[in-house]
N, C-alpha and C positions, 0 to 999 in steps of 0.2 A: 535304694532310692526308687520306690515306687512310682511312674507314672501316672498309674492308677486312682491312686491316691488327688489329685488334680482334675477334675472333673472337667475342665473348659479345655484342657488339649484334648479333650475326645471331638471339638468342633471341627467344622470345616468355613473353609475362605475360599469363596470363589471354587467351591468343590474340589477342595485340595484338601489337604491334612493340613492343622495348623500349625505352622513351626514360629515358636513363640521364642525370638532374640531382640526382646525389647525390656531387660529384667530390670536393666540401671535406671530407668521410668518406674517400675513398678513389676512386682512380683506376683506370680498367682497362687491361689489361695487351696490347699489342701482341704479336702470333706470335712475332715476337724475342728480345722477354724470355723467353716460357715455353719458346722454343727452347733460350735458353739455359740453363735451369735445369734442364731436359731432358737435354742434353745433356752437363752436371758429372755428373749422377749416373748418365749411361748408358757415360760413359768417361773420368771422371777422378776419381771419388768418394774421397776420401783427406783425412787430416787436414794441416796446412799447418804450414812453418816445423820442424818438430822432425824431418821424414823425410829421408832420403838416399835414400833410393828413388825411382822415377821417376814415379808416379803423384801423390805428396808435391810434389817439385819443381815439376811439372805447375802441380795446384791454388794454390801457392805465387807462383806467376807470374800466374798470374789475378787471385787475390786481391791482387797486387801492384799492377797493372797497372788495378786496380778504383779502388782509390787515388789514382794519378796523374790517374786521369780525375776524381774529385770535386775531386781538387787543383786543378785546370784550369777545371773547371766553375765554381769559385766563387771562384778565383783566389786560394788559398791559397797562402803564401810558400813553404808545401814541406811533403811528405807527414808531417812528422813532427808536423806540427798537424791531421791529418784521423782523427779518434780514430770506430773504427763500434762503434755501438749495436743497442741493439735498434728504434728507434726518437725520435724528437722527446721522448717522454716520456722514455726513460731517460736520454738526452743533457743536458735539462734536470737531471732529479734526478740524473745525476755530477756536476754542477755546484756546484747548492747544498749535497748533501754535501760534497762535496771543499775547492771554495771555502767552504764554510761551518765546514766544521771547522781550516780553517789560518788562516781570516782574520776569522771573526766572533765578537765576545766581545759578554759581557753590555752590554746599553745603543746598542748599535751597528744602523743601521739598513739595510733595504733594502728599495728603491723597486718597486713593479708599479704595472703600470695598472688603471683599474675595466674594461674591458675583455676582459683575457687568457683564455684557456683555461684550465679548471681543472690542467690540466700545468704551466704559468707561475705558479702560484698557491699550491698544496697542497705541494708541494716547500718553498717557501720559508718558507711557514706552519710544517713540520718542522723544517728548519733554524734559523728563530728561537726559536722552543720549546723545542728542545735546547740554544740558545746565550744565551738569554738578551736576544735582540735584538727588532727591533721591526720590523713588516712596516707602508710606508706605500705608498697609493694617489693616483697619479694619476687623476683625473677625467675625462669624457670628456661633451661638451655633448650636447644631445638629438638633433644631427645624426648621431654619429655620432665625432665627429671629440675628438680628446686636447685636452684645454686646455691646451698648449704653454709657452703662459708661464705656469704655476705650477709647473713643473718646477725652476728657477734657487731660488724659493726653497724649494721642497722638499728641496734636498739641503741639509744638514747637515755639519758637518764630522765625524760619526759615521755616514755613509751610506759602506757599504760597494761596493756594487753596485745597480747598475740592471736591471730585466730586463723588455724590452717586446716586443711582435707586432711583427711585422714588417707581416703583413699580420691582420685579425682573422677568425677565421671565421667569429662570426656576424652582422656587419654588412658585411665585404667589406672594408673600411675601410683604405687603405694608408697608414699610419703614417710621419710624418717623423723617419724613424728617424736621417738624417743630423744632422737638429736637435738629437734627444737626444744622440745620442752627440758634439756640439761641447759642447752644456750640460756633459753629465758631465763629460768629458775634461777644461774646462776648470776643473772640481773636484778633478783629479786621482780620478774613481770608473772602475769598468770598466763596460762593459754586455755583456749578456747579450741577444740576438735569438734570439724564435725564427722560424723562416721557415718552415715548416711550412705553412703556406698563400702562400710566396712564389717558393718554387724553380720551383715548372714554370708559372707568370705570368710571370714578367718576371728579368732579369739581376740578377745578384747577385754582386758584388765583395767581397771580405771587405777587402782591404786597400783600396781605396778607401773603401768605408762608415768604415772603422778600428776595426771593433767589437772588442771581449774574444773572446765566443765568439758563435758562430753556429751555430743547432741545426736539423734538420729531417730527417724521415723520407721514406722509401725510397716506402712505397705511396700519398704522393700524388703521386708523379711517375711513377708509370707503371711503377715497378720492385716486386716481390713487397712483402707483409708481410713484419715482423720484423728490416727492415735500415733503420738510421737512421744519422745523421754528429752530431758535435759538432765544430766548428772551436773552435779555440782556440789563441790568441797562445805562442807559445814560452814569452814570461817565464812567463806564466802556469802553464801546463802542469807545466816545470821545478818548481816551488815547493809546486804541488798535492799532497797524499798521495791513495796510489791511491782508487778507487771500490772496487774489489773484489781480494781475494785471491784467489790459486790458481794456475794455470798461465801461462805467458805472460809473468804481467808481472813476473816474477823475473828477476834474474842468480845470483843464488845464494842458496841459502837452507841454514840451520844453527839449531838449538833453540836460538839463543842470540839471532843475529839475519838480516834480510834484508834482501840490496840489489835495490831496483827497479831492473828494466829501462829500457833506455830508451824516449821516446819513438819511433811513438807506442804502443809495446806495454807499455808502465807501465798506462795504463786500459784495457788488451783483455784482461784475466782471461778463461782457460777457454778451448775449443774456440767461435769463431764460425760464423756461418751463411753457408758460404763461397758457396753455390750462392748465396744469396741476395744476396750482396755482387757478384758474378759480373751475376746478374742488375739490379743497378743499375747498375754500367756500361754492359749494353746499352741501360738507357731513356735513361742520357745522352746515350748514342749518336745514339737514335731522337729524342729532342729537341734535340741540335743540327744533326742532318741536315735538320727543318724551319725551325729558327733558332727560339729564344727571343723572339725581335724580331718577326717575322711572327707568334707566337702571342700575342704579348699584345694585337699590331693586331687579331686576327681576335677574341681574348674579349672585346675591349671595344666592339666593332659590337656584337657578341649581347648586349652587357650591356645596352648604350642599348635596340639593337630591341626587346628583351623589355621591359623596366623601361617603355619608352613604352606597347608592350600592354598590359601589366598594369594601367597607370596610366588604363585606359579604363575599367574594370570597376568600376561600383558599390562604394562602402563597402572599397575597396582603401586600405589602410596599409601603407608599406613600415618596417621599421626600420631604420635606418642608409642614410642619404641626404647622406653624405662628400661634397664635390667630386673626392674622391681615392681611388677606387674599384676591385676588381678583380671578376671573374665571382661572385659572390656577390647572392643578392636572395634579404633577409627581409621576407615580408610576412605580413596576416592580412588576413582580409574577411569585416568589420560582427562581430559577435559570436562567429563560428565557431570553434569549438574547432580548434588544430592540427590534436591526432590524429585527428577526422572527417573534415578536409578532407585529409590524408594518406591515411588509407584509401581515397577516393574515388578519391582520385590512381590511384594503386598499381592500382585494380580497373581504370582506362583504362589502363593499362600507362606512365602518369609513376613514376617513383622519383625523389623527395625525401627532404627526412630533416625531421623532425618532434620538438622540444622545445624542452629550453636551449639543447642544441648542446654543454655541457659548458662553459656561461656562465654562471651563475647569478647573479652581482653583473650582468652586461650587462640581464636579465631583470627583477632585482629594478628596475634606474635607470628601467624604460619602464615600472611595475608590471602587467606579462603572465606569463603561464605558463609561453610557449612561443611560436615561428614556425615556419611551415615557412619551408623553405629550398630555393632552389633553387640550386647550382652549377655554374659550367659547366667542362668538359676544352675539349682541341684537338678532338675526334673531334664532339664536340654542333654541330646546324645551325641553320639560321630555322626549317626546315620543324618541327623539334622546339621552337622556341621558339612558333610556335605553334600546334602540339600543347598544349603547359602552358596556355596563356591557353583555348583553347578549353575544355580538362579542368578548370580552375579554373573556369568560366564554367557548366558542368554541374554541378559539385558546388557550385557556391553556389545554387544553384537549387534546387537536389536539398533540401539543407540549408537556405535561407533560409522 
């Protein structure tokens, strides 16, 4: 795992070297990727699928070929189930539109965790609201970890769908997602994962898991902003009304009526962000050439090394302390406000990230404000792990 390869940790902050533990926000981008995206708009910039011309065909085959590799990557039955987004978030909210409007009537319910992201959450909160239905919560103990067995009697024979983390972001917490999805299933319910924080950790099978859909974005794995995936099962798919109208996902249209497209160009309304889909294929690339498998052994050394540092330090609180963990560590230390102990950070040249995290029921169940957070990538080392323990160790000082 090359450094090197990473162009923006050669920066500095505040004339520091830049130690970059903000990954579970956003990933940075290997020469690769931005070669690639470079490289669409410097000789093949062109819109895709509707051209006969050669620049058309060109882009058309990449963004094909983009496809096959997410296909691959997550091991979906076949590209007509890899639907691209703008992102985890919109991928989610096509979902509980779509599924929400073909399958949810008044009185009917659907499950999240007290956990999720506010993307997992707000979506579906819309969706019952318009439909009349009813948004219920799984629990999660003070470790960190889902209270598993209230799930069996929480579904209902009026529970439409499931929809839970894969991995969490503000506790780290890697979710027994296989559990849910035999619970569900054997309700006859769909689930809904997002993996959003589980793609560039650890292996990810869609047809082994057997999930409904499978949602996650482009920039935390290493590839640009603005390109995300929904997987989703055929039957599904088939049955769903589009997310959006306009270009693309027609076969024919008349003032009278329209037939959609097929899969998976029924939910790809409009002109996509081809460069940016181009450049997801290269992070796949760049993350199977080190293997999936060697990265999750290498994030989970740094997670114990650090987590034991930190764990030396005075009036140190972690939040979320899972047996079943990925490079994520929320803590606070003795009274310190986040956002102080983030500035401090920042001014030694640490980047963390500092709040809810865009968790606010996870917040409200510890009664805190906020954590920082520290995340790790493939690129993060010891020597930068600790960096953070030392930089925590000055600014509680500074502050205490």
């Amino acid at each position: 795992m090359n450094r090197s390869d990473f162009p923006i940790l050669q920066e500095k902050v505040y004339n520091k070297p830049l130690v970059y533990l903000d990954n579970a926000a956003t990933t940075q981008k290997p020469q690769v990727v931005i070669d690639a995206l470079n490289d669409y708009y410097l000789r093949i910039n062109s819109n895709i699928h509707r051209g006969v011309h050669c620049l058309s065909q060109l882009a058309t085959n990449e963004f094909e070929q983009a496809r096959e590799a997410v296909r691959q990557y997550i091991n979906a039955g076949s590209t007509q189930e890899v639907i691209f987004t703008r992102g985890a978030t919109e991928s989610i909210n096509l979902v509980a539109s779509s599924f929400g409007r073909t399958y949810l009537h008044a009185g009917d319910e659907v499950i999240v965790s007290e956990m999720e992201h506010h993307s997992n959450i707000v979506p579906w909160q819309l969706a019952c609201e318009e439909r009349g239905a009813k948004l219920k919560v799984l629990p999660f103990n003070d470790n960190g970890e889902l209270r598993i067995s209230e799930l069996d009697s929480l579904i209902t024979d009026r529970t439409k769908i499931v929809a839970m983390a894969h991995v969490s972001n503000s506790l780290g917490t890697v979710n027994p997602i296989t559990e849910v999805i035999r619970i569900a299933h054997a309700r006859n319910v769909p689930v809904l994962i997002d993996g959003a924080q589980a793609v560039a950790h650890c292996p990810v099978d869609v047809q082994a898991l057997d999930c409904d859909f499978y949602c996650f974005s482009g920039h935390k794995m290493y590839a640009p902003m603005g390109i995300g995936v929904m997987y989703g099962k055929e039957r599904w798919l088939n049955e769903m009304r589009p997310y959006q109208g306009g270009g693309e996902m027609i076969k024919d249209v008349t003032f009278e009526k329209t037939t959609y497209n097929d899969l998976p160009f029924k939910f790809e309304a409009g002109t996509p962000s081809v460069g940016d889909v181009i450049g997801l294929r290269k992070a796949i690339e760049y993350i199977q050439d080190i293997s999936l498998e060697k990265i999750a052994a290498y994030e989970q050394k740094l997670l114990i090394y650090t987590t034991e540092k930190l764990a030396k330090i005075d009036r140190m609180r972690f939040i979320g302390e899972a047996a079943h963990k990925t490079g994520v560590i929320s803590f606070l230390v003795g009274d310190i406000h986040p956002y102080d102990m983030g500035v401090l950070l920042d001014h030694q040249g640490i980047a963390v990230r500092t709040g809810h995290h865009c968790t606010q029921p996870v917040m409200t169940h510890f009664g805190i404000p906020g954590t920082i957070r520290a995340s790790f990538g493939l690129y993060n080392t010891f020597e930068e792990a600790d960096a953070l323990v030392e930089a925590v160790v000055k600014a509680k000082n500074m502050l205490s």
